[in-house]
N, C-alpha and C positions, 0 to 999 in steps of 0.2 A: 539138461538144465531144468528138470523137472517141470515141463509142460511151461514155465512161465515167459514172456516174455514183457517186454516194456507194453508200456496203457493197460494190465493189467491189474484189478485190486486183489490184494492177497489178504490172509490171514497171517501173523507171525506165528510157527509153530513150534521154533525152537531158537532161544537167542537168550540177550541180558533182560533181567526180570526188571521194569514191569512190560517189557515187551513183547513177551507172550500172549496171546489172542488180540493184540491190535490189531487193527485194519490199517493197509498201506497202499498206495500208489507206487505200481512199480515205472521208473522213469527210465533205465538205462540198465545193459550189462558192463560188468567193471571185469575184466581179465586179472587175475594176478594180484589180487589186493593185497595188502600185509595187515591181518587180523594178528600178528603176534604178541599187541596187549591185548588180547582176547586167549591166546595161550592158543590158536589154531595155526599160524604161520601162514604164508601165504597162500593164497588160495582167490578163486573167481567169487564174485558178488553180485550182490543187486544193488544201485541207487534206490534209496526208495522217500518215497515221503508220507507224514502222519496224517493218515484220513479220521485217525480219531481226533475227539478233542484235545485230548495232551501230545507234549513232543513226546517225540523215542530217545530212550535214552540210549545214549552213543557213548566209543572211548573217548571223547571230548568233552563231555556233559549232555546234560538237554539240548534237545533241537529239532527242528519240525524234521531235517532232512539226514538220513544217512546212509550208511552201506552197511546190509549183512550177508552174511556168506551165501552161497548157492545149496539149498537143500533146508535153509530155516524157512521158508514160506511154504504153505500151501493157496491156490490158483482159488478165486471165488471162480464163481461161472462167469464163461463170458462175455462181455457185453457187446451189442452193435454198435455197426462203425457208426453210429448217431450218438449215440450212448459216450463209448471213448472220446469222443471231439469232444461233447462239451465237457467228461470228465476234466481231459487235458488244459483246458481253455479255464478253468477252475484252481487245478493248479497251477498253470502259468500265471494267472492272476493274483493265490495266496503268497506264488514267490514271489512275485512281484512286490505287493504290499510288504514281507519279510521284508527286502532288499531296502523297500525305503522307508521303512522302522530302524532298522541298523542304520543307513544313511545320517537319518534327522537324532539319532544316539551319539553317531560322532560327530555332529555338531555342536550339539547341546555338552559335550564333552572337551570338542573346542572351547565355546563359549567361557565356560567356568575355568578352562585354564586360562584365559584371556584376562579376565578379569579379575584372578588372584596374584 
């Protein structure tokens, strides 16, 4: 799995452009994915999420959070377990605020059908 594992930040070294040289949070290994609108077929991944400023772009469009194959990341050096905690605890918090930006989106989507 090329040295990487989950809580660690990666470089993107091979994937959809402009994804290459981001920086990612890896959060999870994915067994089995089906990359085959990527033209690879199925294959293991990483969950990861964007520690740059911009989302990554994914087969869905933009988005902070997605899956690329095993073998597009390379490992930064690694950090201590002081270091990963509050990594983690950073991105649990970006998801978090994500989660409730899309919430208060379909409200406000509610809303405007409500009223028309």
């Amino acid at each position: 799995m090329n040295n990487i594992r989950p809580g660690d930040l990666a470089v993107v070294v091979r994937g959809l452009w402009p994804n290459v040289g981001r920086l990612v949070f890896v959060s999870e290994f994915v067994p089995d994915f089906d990359f085959n609108a990527m033209g690879l077929g199925t294959r293991d991944g990483w969950r990861v999420r964007s520690w740059s400023d911009g989302p990554l772009e994914t087969i869905v469009g933009p988005g902070m959070v997605g899956i690329t194959p095993v073998g597009s990341l390379r490992r930064l050096d690694r950090l201590s377990a002081q270091q990963q905690q509050e990594l983690e605890n950073e991105m649990a918090k970006a998801d978090f605020e994500d989660a409730l930006s899309e919430f208060a989106r379909y409200f406000e989507m509610q809303d405007a059908l409500a009223e028309a």
